[in-house]
MIDO-698186 format. One record per residue (C-alpha): residue number from 1; residue in three letters; x negated, y negated, z. Coordinates in steps of 0.5 Angstrom, whole numbers, always signed. Layout:
BEGIN
SITE   resi   resn      xx      yy      zz
SITE    NUM    ALA       X       Y       Z
...
//
This chain:
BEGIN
SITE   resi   resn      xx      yy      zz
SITE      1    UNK    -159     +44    -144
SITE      2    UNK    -155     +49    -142
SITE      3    UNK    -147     +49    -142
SITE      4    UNK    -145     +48    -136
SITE      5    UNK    -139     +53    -134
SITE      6    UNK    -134     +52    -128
SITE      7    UNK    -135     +57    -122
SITE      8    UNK    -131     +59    -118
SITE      9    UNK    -130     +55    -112
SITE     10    UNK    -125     +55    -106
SITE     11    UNK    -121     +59    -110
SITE     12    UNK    -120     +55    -116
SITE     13    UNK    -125     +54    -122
SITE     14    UNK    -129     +47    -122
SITE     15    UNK    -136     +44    -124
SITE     16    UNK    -142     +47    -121
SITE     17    UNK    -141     +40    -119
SITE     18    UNK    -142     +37    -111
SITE     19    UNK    -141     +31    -109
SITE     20    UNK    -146     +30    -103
SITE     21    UNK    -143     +29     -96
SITE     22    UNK    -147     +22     -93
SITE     23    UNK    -144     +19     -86
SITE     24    UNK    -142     +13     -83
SITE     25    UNK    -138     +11     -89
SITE     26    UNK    -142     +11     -95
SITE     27    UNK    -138     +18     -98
SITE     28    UNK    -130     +16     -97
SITE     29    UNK    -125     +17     -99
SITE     30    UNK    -125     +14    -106
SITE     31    UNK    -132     +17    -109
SITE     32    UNK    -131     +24    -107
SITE     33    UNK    -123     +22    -110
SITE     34    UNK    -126     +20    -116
SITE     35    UNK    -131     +27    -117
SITE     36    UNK    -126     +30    -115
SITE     37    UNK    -122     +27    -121
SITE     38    UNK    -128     +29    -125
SITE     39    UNK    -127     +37    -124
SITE     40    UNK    -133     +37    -119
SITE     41    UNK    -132     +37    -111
SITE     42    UNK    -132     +31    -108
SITE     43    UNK    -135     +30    -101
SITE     44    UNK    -133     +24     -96
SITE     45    UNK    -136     +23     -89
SITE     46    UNK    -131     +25     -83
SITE     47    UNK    -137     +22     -79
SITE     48    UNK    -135     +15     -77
SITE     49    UNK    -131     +14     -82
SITE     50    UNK    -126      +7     -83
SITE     51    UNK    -120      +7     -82
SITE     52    UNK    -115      +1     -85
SITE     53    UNK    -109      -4     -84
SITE     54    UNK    -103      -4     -87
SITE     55    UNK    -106      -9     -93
SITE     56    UNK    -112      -3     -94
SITE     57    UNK    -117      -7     -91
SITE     58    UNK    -121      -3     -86
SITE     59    UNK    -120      -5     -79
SITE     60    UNK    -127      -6     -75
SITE     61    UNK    -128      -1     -69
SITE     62    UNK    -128      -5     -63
SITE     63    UNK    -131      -1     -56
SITE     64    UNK    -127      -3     -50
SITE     65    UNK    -128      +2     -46
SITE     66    UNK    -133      +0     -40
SITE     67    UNK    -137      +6     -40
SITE     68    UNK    -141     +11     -44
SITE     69    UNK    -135     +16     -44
SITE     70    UNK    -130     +11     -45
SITE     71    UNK    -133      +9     -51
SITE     72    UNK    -135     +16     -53
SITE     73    UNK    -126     +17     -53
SITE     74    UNK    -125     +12     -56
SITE     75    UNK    -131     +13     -61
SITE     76    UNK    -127     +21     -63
SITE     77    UNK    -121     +17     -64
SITE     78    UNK    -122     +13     -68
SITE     79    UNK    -127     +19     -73
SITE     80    UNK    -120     +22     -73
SITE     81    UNK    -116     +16     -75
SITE     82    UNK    -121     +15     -80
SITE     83    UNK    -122     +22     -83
SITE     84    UNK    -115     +21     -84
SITE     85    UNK    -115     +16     -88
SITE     86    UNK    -121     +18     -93
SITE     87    UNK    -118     +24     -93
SITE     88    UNK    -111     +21     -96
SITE     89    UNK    -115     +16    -100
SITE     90    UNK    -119     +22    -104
SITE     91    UNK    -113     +26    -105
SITE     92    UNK    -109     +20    -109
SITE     93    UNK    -115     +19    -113
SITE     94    UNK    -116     +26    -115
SITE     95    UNK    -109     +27    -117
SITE     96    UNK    -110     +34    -115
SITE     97    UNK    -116     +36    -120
SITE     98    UNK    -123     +39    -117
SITE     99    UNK    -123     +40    -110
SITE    100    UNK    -125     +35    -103
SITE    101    UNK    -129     +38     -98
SITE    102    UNK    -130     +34     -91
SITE    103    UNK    -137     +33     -89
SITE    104    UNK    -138     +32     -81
SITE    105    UNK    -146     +33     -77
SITE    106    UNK    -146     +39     -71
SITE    107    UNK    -149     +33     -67
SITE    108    UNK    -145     +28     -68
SITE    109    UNK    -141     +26     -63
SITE    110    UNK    -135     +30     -61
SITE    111    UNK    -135     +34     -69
SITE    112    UNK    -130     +39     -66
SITE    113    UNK    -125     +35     -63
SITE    114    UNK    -126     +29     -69
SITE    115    UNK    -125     +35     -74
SITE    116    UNK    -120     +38     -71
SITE    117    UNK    -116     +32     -70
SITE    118    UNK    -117     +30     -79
SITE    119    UNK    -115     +37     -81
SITE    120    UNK    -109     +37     -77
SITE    121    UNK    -107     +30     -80
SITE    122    UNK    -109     +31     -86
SITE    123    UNK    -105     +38     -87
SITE    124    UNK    -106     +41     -94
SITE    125    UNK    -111     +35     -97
SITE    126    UNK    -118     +38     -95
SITE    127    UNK    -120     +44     -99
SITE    128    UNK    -126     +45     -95
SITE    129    UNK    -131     +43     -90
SITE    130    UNK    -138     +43     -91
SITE    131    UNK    -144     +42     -84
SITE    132    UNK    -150     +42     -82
SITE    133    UNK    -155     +38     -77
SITE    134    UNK    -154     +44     -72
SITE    135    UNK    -153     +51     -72
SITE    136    UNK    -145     +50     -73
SITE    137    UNK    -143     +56     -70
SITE    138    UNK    -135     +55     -69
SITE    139    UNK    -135     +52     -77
SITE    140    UNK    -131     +58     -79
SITE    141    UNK    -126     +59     -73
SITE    142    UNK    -125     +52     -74
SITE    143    UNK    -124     +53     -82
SITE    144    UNK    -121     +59     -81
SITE    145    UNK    -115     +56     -76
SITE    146    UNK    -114     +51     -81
SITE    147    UNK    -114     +56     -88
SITE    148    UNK    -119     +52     -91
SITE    149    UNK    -126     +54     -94
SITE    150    UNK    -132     +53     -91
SITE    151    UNK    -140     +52     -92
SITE    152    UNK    -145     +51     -87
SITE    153    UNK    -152     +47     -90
SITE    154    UNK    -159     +51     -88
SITE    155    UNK    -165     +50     -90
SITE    156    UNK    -167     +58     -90
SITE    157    UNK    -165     +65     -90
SITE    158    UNK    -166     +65     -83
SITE    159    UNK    -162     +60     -81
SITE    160    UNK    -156     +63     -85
SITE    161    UNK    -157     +70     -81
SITE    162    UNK    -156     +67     -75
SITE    163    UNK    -149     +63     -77
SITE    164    UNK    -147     +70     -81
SITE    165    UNK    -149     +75     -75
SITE    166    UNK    -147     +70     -69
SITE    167    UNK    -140     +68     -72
SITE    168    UNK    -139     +67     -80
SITE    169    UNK    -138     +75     -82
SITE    170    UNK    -131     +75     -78
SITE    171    UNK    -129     +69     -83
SITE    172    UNK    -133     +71     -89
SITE    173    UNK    -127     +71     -94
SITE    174    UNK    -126     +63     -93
SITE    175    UNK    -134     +63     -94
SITE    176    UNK    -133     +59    -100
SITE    177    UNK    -142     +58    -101
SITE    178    UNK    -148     +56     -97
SITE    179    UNK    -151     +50     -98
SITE    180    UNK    -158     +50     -99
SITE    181    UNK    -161     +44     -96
SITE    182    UNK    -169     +42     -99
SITE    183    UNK    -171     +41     -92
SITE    184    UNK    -177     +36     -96
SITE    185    UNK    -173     +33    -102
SITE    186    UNK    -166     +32     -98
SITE    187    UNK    -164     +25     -96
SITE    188    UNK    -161     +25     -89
SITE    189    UNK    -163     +29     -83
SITE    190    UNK    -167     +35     -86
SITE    191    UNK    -168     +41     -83
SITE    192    UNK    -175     +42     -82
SITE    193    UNK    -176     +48     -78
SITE    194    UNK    -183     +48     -72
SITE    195    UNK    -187     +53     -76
SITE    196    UNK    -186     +48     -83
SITE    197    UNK    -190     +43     -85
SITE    198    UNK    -187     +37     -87
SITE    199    UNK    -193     +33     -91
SITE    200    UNK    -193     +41     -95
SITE    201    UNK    -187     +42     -99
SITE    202    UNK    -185     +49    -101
SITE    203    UNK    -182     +50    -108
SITE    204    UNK    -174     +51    -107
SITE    205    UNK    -174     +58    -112
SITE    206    UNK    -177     +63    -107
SITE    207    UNK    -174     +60    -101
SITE    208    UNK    -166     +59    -105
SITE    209    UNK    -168     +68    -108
SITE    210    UNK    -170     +70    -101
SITE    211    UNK    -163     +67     -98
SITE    212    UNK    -159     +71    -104
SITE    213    UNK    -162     +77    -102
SITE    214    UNK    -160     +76     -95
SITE    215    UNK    -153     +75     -98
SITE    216    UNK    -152     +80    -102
SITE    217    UNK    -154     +85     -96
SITE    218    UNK    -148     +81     -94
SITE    219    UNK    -144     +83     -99
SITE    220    UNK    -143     +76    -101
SITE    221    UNK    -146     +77    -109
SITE    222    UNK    -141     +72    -111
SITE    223    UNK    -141     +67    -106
SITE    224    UNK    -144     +60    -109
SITE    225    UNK    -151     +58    -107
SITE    226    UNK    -151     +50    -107
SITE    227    UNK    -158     +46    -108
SITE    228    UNK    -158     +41    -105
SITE    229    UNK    -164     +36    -105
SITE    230    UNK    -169     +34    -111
SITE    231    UNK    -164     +35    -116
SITE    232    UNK    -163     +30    -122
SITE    233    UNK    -162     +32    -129
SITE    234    UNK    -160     +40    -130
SITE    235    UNK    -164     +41    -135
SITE    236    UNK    -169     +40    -130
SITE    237    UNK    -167     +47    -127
SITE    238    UNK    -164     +51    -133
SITE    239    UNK    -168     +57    -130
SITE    240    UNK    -164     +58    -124
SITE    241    UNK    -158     +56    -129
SITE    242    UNK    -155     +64    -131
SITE    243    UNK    -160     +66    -127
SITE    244    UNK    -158     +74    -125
SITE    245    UNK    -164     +74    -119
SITE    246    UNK    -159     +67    -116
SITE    247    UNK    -153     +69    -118
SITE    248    UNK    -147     +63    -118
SITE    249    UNK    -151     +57    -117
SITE    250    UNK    -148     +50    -116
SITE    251    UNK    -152     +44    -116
SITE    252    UNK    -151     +37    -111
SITE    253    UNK    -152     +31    -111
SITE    254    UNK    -153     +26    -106
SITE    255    UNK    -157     +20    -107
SITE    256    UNK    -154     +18    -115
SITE    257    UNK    -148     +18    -112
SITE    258    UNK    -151     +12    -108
SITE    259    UNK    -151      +8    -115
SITE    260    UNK    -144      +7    -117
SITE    261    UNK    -138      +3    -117
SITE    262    UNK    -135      +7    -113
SITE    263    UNK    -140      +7    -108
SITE    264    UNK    -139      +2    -102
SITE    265    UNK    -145      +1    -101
SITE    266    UNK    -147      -6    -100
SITE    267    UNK    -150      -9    -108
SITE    268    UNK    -157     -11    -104
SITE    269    UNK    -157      -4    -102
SITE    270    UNK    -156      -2    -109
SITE    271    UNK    -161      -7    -112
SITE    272    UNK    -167      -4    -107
SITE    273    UNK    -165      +4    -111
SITE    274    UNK    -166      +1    -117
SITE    275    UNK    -174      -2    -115
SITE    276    UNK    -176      +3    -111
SITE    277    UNK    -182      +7    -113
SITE    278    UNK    -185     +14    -112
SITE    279    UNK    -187     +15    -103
SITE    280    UNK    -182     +10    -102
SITE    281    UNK    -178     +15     -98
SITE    282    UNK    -181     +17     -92
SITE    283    UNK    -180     +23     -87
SITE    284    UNK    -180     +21     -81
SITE    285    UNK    -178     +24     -74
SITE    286    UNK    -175     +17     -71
SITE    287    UNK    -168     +18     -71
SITE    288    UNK    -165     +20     -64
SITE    289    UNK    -163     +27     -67
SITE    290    UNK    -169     +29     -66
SITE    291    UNK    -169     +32     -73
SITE    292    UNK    -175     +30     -78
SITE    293    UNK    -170     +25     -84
SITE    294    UNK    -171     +21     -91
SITE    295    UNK    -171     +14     -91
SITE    296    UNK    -173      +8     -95
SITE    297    UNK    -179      +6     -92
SITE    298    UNK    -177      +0     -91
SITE    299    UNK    -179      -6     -85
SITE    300    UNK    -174      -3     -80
SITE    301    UNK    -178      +5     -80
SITE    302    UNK    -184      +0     -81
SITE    303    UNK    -183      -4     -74
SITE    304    UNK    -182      +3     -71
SITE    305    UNK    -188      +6     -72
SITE    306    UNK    -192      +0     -70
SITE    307    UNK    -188      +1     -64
SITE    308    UNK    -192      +8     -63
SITE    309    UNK    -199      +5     -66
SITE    310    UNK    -198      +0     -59
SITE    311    UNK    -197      +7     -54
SITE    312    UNK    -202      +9     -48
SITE    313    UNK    -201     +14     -43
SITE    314    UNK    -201     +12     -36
SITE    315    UNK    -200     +16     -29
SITE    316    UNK    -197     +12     -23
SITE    317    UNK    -203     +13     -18
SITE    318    UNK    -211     +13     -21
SITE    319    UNK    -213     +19     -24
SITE    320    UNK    -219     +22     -28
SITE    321    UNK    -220     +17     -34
SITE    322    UNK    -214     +12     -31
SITE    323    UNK    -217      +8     -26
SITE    324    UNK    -216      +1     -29
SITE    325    UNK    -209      -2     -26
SITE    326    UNK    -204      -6     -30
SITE    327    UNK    -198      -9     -27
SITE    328    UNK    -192      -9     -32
SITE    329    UNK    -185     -12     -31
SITE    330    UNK    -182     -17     -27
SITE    331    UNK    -185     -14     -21
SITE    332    UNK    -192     -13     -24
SITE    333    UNK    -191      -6     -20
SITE    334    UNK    -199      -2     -22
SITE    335    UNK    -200      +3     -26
SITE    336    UNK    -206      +6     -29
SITE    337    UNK    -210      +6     -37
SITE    338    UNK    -216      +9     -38
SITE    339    UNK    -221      +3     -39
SITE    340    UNK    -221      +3     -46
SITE    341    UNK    -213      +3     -47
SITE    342    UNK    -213      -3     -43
SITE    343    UNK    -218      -6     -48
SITE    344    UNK    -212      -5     -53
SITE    345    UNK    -207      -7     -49
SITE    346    UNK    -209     -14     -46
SITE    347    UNK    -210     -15     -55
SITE    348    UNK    -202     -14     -56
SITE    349    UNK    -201     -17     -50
SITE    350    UNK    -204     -24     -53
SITE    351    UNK    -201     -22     -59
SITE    352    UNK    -193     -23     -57
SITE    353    UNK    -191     -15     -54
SITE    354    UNK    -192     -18     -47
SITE    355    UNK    -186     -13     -45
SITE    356    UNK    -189      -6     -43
SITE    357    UNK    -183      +0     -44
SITE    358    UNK    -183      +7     -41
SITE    359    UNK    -182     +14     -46
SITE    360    UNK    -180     +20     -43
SITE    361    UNK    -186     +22     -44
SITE    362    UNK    -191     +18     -39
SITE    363    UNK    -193     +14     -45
SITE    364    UNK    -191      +5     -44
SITE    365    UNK    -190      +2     -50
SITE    366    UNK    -191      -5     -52
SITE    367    UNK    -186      -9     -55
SITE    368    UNK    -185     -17     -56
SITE    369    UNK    -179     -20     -50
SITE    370    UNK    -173     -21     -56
SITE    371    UNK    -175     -13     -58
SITE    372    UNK    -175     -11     -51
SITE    373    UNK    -168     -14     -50
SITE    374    UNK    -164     -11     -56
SITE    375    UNK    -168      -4     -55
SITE    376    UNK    -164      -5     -48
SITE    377    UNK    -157      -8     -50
SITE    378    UNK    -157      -2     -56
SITE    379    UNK    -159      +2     -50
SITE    380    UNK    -153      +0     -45
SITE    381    UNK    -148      +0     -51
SITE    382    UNK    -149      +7     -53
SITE    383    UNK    -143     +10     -54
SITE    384    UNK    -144     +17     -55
SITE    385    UNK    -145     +18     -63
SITE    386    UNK    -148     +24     -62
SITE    387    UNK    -148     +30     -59
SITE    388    UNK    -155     +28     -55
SITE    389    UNK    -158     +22     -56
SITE    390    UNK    -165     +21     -55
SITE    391    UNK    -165     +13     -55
SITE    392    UNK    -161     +12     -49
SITE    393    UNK    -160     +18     -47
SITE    394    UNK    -153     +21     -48
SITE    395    UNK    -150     +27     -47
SITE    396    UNK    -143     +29     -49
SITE    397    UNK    -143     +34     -44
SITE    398    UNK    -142     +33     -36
SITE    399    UNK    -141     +32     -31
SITE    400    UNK    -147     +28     -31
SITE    401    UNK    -147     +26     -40
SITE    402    UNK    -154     +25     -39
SITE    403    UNK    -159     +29     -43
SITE    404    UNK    -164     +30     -37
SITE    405    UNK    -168     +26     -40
SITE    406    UNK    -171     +18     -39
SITE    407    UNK    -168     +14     -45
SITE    408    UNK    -173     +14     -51
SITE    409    UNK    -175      +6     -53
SITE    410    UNK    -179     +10     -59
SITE    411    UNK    -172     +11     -63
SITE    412    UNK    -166      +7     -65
SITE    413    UNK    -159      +6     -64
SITE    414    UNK    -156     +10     -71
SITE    415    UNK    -148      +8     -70
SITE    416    UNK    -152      +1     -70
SITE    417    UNK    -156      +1     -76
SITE    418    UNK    -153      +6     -81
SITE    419    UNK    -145      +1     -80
SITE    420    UNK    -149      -6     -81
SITE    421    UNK    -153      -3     -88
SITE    422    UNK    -147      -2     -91
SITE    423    UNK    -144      -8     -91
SITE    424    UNK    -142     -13     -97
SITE    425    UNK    -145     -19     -93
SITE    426    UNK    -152     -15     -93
SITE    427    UNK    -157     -20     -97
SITE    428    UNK    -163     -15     -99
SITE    429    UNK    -167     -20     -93
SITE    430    UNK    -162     -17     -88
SITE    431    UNK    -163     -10     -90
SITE    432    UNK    -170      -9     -90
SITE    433    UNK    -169      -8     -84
SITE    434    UNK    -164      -3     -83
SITE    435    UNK    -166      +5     -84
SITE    436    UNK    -163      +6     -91
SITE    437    UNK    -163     +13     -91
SITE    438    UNK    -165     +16     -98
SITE    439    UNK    -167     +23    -103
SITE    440    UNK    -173     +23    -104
SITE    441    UNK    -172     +22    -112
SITE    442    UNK    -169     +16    -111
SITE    443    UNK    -176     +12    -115
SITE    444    UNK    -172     +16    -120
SITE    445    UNK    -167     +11    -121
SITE    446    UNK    -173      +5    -124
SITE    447    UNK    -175      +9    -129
SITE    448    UNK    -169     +13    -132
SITE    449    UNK    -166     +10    -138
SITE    450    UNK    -159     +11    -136
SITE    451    UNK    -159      +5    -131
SITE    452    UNK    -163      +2    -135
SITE    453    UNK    -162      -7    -135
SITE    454    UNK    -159      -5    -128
SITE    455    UNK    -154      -2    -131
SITE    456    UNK    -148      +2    -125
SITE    457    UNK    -144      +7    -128
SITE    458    UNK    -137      +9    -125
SITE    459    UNK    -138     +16    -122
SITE    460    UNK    -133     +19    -128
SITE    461    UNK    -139     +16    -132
SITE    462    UNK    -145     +19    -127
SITE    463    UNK    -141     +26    -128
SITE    464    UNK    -140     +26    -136
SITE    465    UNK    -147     +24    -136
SITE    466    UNK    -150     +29    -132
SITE    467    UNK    -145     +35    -135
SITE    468    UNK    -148     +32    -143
SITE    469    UNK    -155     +31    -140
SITE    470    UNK    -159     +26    -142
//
């Protein structure tokens, strides 16, 4: 393999190393300390992070507020708050070796004023701060207010022409890279453009060429391209290693930072990495972003795609083909299926999914009474996670903070899920039906022999291995 040489990197030299970002508490402070430790960057989440007592045990984030707006201010606070904490807990740990980047998405709910809110309580411990999920337009004036670098996650040339045009070419010496985000390999959010297929993956070489190219036109020769998605072992990748054409490169990695001691991902989460096999990461496009994710396909992206397969359209009055009436809720009010979706309908009825629920798109739904109530009590405890929100149809913008649209019963609750499946208590029952995000390569973990017998490294142990090879 290659020697692996530091790059220049927010100023300082450090390992082509990075730390992958990961919300709602599953990159914190102590993992990417201990990247940092390592000579890489580490990344934690200022995406909902914990925060903790006096005694260092983290304090569950309780809503109080009786609406949506309230419990979305309350929702920005606590973000700062935990931000905070992380960012300290990692600046201890590393003892001043590497660099630490804070991770925040575009879309999360009250990304500026959470991420304004950490650095100024965190002054001079945040070395930079990576995003996507979005177009991060105001990403550089944030970073450039606070002195810090930035690095703005794309899944194409095209986007990063947008932000550099719009926004990041007033700030261009705090552009410490470009974070080039496999929009089919990635865990996570994945940004899938309309145009882009999602069962053909592209190969990542002429897309990451094409963004140097752009760069250079740029003046941005010497600015880092980070890969990030599909990356495992750098041998794998020595053609882009001192490639002349890519010029500097760093490498990501996101999913095998899952698997180590510092990880506070529950042990059932952890076991369930260790046995999966090639396809068991699904693409999907159920979360309530609205964007494409990878996930574990597991019990919980099951249940949601049965409840698309049990899915008719209807009008109000009868039309056309829709003329068989069906009465639905309480009231039994009339709507209209075409003959043959009440054929179907009547065998889910008899089923158990006896609870008929409207989509945005004129389509019911049907699902059993004990679903349909926690659709609804998700639904009606929404507290603004999200810029916009498909399942319960938030927006953080006023004066309605709606986003137009009718709540969405095809999505879920994301604050919900991605905090329970993390938790020490989950047994691997429990999580089977909770969206376990994932890369793609996760299968990798079951047949590499680093992890063999069940074995768990330290990340200094994941890093030492990935610099020396296999």
């Amino acid at each position: 393999m290659k020697a692996v040489n530091a790059i220049q990197m927010g100023g300082v030299d450090v390992l082509p190393l990075i730390e992958g970002g990961k919300g709602i508490g599953v990159s914190t402070g102590v993992s990417s300390g201990h990247w940092a430790s390592a000579g890489g960057a580490g990344t934690f989440s200022a995406v909902n992070a914990d925060f903790y007592d006096e005694n260092g045990n983290p304090l569950d984030q309780t809503y109080y507020g009786r609406t949506r707006r309230d419990r979305h201010e309350e929702l920005v606070q606590f973000g700062i708050q935990g931000g905070i904490a992380q960012a300290q807990r990692a600046h201890d740990i590393s003892g001043g070796q590497g660099r630490l980047h804070a991770n925040i998405l575009w879309e999360m709910g009250g990304a500026e004023r959470v991420i304004t809110g950490v650095l100024e309580g965190a002054k001079g411990l945040i070395h930079g701060l990576t995003c996507g999920a979005g177009m991060p337009y105001r990403l550089s004036d944030i970073a450039a207010r606070f002195g810090v670098h930035y690095y703005p996650i794309v899944s194409s040339s095209r986007a990063f022409s947008a932000l550099w045009k719009r926004a990041y070419s007033k700030a261009a010496s705090l552009l410490g890279g470009v974070v080039y985000e496999d929009p089919w390999l990635a865990g996570g959010h994945n940004g899938l453009s309309n145009g882009e297929d999602p069962t053909k993956p592209e190969d990542p070489f002429p897309r990451v060429l094409a963004l140097r190219k752009l760069m250079r036109t740029f003046g941005l020769d010497q600015t880092p391209i980070i890969m990030a998605g599909g990356v495992w072992w750098l041998e794998e990748w020595e053609d882009w290693i001192d490639n002349p054409d890519l010029g500097p490169i760093a490498f990501q990695f996101g999913t095998r930072p899952l698997l180590t001691r510092e990880s506070p991902i529950s042990d059932a989460w952890k076991q369930r990495l260790l046995s999966l096999k090639e396809g068991d990461v699904f693409l999907n496009k159920f979360s309530p972003t609205g964007f494409y994710s990878s996930a574990v396909n597991n019990g919980f992206i099951t249940e949601l795609r049965e409840r698309g397969e049990r899915q008719v359209a209807y009008s109000t009055e009868p039309v056309g083909e829709h003329v068989a009436m069906l009465g639905i809720g309480p009231r039994k009010r009339p709507v209209y299926l075409t003959p043959n979706d009440l054929f179907n309908v009547e065998g889910w009825i008899a089923a158990g999914f006896t609870e008929a629920l409207r989509t945005p798109d004129s389509t019911l739904i049907f699902v059993t009474p004990e679903r349909a109530a926690r659709i609804t009590e998700d639904q009606v405890s929404c507290m603004g996670c999200l810029s916009q929100c498909r399942f319960s149809n938030w927006s953080q913008h006023g004066p309605d903070y709606d986003n137009g649209k009718k709540a969405d019963p095809r999505s879920f609750c994301i604050q919900k899920t991605l905090q329970s499946v993390r938790r020490e208590d989950q047994t691997p029952e429990a999580i089977e039906h909770q969206l376990m995000f994932s890369g793609h390569n996760a299968y990798r973990f079951a047949s590499d022999p680093f992890y063999s017998n069940g074995f768990i490294p330290t990340v200094k142990q994941l890093v030492e291995r990935i610099v020396s090879g296999r």
